[in-house]
N, C-alpha and C positions, 0 to 999 in steps of 0.2 A: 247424261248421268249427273245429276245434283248431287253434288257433297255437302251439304246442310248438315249431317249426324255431327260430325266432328267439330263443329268448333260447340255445339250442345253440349254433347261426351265431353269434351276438356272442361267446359264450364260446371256439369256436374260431378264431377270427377274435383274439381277446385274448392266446393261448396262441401262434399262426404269430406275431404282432405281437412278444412277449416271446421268442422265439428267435431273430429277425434281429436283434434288438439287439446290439450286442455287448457282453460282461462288463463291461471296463473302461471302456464309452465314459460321458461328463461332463462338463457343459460348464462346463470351469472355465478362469478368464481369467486371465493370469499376467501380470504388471508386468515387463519386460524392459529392459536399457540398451543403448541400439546404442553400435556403436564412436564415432561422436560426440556420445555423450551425452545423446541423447535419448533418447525414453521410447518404451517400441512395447511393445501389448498385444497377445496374439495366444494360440490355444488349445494351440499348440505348445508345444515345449519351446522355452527362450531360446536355446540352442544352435543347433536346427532354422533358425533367422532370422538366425544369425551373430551374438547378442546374450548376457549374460550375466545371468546373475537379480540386480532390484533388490532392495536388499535397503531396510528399512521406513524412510522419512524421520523424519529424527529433528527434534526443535525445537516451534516451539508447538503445539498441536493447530488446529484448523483454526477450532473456536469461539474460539479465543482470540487469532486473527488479526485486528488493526482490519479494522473494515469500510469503504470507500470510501464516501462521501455529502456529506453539509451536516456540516461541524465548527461548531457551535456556540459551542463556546469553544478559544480560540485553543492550551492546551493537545495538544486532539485532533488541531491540527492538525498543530502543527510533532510528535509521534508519531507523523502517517501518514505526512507524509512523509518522517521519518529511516526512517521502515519501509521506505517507496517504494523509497530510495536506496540501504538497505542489501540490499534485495531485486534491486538491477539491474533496476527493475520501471519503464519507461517511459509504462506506458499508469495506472498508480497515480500516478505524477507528473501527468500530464496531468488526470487527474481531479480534480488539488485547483487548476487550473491555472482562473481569472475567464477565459473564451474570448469573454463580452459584449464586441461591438461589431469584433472582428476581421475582415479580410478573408480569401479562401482563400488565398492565397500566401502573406499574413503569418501565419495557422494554422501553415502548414507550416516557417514560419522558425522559430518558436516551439518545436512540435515538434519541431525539429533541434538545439534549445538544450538541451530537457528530456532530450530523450534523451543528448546530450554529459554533463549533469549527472546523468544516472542512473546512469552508468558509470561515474562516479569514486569511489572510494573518500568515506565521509563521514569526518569529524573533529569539525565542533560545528556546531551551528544555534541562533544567537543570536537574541531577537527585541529590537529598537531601537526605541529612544522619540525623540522628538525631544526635545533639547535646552532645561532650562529656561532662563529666564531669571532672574537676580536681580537685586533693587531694593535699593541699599542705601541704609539710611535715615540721616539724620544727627539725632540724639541730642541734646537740648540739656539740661546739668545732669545730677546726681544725685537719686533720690527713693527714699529709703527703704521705699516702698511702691510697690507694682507694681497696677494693674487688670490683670484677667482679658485686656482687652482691648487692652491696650497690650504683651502678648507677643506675638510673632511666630509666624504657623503656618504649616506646611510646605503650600505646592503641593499640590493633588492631584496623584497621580498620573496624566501621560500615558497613553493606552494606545497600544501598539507601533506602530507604521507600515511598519515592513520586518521581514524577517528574513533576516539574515545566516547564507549556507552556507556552513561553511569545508571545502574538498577536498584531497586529496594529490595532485599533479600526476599527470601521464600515466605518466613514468617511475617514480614513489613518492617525489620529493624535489620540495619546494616544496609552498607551497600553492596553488590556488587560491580566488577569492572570487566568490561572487555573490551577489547581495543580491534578495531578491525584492518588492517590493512586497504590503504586506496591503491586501484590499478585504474591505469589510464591505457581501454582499448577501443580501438577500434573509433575514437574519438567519446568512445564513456565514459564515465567515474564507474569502478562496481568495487565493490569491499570483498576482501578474502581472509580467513583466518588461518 
């Protein structure tokens, strides 16, 4: 019994196959801008969709974007979220946002603040220590010789407790202010209001 038909039959079977193709077809996916601004991929031309060709995002590359998580030192935080806010990035705000112990309506009040505060324009993000206290001591005499120990040393320093967002109002004059409260969980910074 000779089986010769089959590898024939596949070959011409490969050759019909390679003819219905057609020359120019490709599947390539094109980045397009709708008239309001959003993004619509499609195999078409941008035109075909009523779109215009994006042209390439310019600004950090994509690895050099903070990443959202556990900020460990208070640094990485208050840089996510000047990112957050310069990005108009609501759900980047909420993620640095201590949500322990809330209830679902007060979630969503919350939500309504971040997002308000995501919209606005930033200015500066302060982080605040609480206020030392001083003791001042009363002196008695002169002594031509000092101990090591009889000089006065400075406070440690506090570590921060809020941090103050300063914003440009709705219309662009004035500021606004919100202060957010720092929680230290779990070994994170996150901000609560």
């Amino acid at each position: 019994m000779p089986r010769r038909p089959y590898p024939a039959l596949l070959l011409t079977a490969s050759a019909i196959a390679a003819v219905c193709v057609p020359a120019g077809a490709s599947a390539q996916v094109r980045r397009c801008t709708a008239p309001d601004g959003g993004t619509i991929y499609t195999d078409r031309a941008c035109s075909a969709v009523g779109a215009t060709t994006s042209t390439p995002r310019r600004g950090p590359a994509p690895s050099a974007l903070p990443r959202i998580g556990c900020q460990r030192q208070l640094r990485g935080l208050i840089q996510e979220l000047s990112f957050a806010i310069d990005q108009r990035d609501t759900n980047r705000v909420a993620g640095l946002y201590h949500w322990q112990g809330l209830s679902h309506s007060g979630g969503y009040q919350i939500l309504e603040r971040l997002d308000a505060i995501a919209q606005r324009p930033l200015v500066n993000i302060t982080a605040q220590r609480p206020a030392q206290t001083v003791v001042a001591q009363e002196r008695t005499g002169f002594s031509g010789w000092v101990s090591a120990r009889d000089i006065p040393t400075a406070a440690p320093e506090r570590p921060p407790t809020s941090l103050r967002i300063d914003q440009t109002g709705a219309s662009g004059g004035g500021t606004v202010t919100t202060v957010f409260g720092l929680r230290r969980h779990l070994g994170c910074w996150w901000v609560s209001l």
